[in-house]
N, C-alpha and C positions, 0 to 999 in steps of 0.2 A: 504493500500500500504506500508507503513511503518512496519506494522508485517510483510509483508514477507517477507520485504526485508530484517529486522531483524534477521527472522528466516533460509533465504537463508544463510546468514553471519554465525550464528549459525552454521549450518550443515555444511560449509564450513569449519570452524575452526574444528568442530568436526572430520571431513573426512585428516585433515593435523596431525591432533595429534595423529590420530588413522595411518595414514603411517610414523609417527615417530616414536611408540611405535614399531610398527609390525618394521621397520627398524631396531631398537634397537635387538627386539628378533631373529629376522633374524639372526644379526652380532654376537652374545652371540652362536646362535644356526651352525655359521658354514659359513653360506650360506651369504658369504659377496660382489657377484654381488647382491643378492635382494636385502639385506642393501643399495647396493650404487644407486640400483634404486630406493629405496622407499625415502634414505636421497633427490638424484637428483626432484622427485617430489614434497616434501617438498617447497624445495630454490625457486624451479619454482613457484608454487602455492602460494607460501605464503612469498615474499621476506622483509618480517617484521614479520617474524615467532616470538614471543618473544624468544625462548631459539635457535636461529639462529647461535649462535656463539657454540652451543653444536651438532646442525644438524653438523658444519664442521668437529669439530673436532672428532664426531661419525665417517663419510666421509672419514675422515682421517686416522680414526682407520683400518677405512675395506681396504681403500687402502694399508695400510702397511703391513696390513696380505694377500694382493694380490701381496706384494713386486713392486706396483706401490712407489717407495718411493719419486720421483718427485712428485707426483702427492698428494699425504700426505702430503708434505709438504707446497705446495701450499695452501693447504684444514686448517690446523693448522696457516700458517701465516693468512687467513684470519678470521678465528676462533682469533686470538688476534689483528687483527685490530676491529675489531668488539667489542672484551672484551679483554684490554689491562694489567686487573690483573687475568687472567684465569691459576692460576697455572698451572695445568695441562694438558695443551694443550702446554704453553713452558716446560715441560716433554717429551710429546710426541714427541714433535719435536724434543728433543733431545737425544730421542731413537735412532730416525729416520737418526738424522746426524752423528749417533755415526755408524750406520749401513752402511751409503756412507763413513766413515773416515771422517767425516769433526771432528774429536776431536773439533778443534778450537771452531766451532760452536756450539757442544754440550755443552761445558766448559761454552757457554755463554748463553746457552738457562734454564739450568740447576740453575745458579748464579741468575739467573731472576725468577724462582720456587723458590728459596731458598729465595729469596729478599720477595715475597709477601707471602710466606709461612715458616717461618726459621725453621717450626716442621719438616719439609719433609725429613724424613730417607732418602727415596730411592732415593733425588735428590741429598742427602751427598754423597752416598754410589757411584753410576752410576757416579757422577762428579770426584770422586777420580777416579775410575777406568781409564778415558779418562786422567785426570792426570800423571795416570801410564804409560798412551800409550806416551805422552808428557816427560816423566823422572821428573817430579817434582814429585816425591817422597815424599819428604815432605810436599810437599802441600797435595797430598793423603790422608797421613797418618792423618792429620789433620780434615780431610773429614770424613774417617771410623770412627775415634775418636768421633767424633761429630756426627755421624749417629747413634755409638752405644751406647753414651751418651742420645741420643732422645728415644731410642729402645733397651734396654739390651736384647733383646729378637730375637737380627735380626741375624741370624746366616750368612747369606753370607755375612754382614760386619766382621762377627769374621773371617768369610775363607777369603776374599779379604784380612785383615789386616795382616791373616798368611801369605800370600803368598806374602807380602811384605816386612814385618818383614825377612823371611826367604831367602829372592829373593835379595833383593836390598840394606837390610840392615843387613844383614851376623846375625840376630840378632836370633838363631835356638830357644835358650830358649821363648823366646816372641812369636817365630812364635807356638811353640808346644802348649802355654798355650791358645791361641787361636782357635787350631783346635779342640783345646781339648772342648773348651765353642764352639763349630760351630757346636761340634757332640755331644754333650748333647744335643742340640735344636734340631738337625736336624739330626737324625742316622740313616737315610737311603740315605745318596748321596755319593757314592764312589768315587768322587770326594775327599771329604773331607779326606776320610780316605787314599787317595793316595798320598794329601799334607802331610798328617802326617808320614805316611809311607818315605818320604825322610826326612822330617827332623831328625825322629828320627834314621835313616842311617846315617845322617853328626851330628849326638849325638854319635852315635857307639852305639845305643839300637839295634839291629840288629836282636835281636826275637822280640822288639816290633813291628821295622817295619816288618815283616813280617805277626805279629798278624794282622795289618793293613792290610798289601795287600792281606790275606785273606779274610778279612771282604767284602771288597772293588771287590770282586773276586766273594761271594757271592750275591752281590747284583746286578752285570754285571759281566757275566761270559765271556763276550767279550769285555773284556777293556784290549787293549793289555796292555798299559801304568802298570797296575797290576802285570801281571807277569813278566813284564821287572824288575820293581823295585826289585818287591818278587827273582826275580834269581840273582840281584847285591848281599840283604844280605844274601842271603843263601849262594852264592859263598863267602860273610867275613867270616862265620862261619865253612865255609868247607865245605860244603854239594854242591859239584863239581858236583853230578849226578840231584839230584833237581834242579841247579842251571840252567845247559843246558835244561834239558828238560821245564823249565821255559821260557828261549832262545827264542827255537823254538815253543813254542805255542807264543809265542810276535810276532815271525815273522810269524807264521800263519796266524795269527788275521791281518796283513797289516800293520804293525809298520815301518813307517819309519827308524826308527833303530831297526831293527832287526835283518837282516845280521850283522849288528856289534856289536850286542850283541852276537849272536850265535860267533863269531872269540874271543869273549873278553872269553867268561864262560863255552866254549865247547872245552876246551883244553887238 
């Protein structure tokens, strides 16, 4: 009586680990209702699951890429009531509140990753960001510093730090040395190369930025933002007819400012 009851236990445990795992591949592979039914059978079945505090915050995961973000959240705070030093479940949630605007929130969920983890790049880097949303600024800056102090290697701490350097602290030279180290790691996100692209405009390099927003043009050929820039310095340098017909592909593309480009460079 005892072996089977042993062995019923056995296969029971086996049959929860195995809809944890298949949960797991589920949410990796896409398909984040199965996930949140197989994590949901999990809790039920086995509510002293050992890794119960990773069932949530799995739960949590798929909810958030369902944009249930109530419902993630809920899934994450019980995930660290459960395990109260779970770094990365106060991450997620501070994805997640950063995603509803609560900055506040994420600022503190982030501080608390960074408290039982201080290696954690991307809780430096994500916390400065919500920072920026806040204007402390230097607290920011102090964030990317430290993030890319952890990671020389992290390239959207060098574009976040450009774009604050360049944004908030009039600081062009610092912002460009940094776009500069963002696209040596990283040289395919024309993102990068469209921050660089202004700076080196409020530099007066006016073919580098252009160099730029072509790059940036080749890699997303429908980033209005590209050719709005690319037609400001072609219009410094004189090139009046590149500049409009730059214009008007911005407004094509659905640029909020586009009509007012095309009045500023189609003259």
């Amino acid at each position: 009586l005892r072996n089977n009851l042993g062995n019923k236990k056995k296969e029971k445990s086996e049959s929860v680990n195995f809809l944890y795992e298949r949960g797991n591949r589920r949410k990796e592979s896409g398909d984040y209702h199965g996930a949140i039914a197989d994590y949901n059978r999990v809790i039920k079945e086995d509510p002293n699951h050992p890794r119960l505090d990773e069932v949530y915050n799995n739960r949590g995961n798929a909810k958030s890429d369902l944009e249930n973000y109530s419902g993630a959240i809920a899934d994450y705070s019980k995930a660290i009531e459960i395990n109260p030093r779970y770094a990365d479940v106060y991450y997620n949630r501070g994805v997640v509140k950063g995603k509803l605007e609560d900055y506040y929130g994420a600022i503190v969920d982030y501080s608390k990753a960074i408290e039982i983890n201080p290696r954690d790049a991307e809780s430096h880097n994500n916390r400065g960001n919500f920072k920026v949303r806040l204007k402390d600024y230097s607290g920011a800056l102090s964030d990317y510093n430290k993030a890319i102090k952890i990671n020389p290697r992290y390239a959207d701490a060098y574009y976040n730090r450009g774009n604050l350097k360049g944004r908030d602290f009039k600081d062009y030279a610092g912002a460009l040395s940094d776009f500069n180290q963002a696209i040596e790691i990283n040289p395919n996100d024309d993102q990068m190369y469209i921050s660089r692209c202004l700076v080196k405009s409020r530099l007066n390099d006016n073919y580098g930025a252009i160099f730029d927003c072509n790059e940036a043009i080749k890699i997303n050929p429908k980033d209005a933002k590209a050719y709005l820039n690319r037609g400001v310095s072609k219009f410094s340098i004189g090139d009046k007819k590149g500049a409009c017909l730059d214009a008007r592909k911005g407004k094509s593309l659905g640029s909020s400012n586009g009509s007012r480009a095309v009045d500023l460079l189609c003259q």
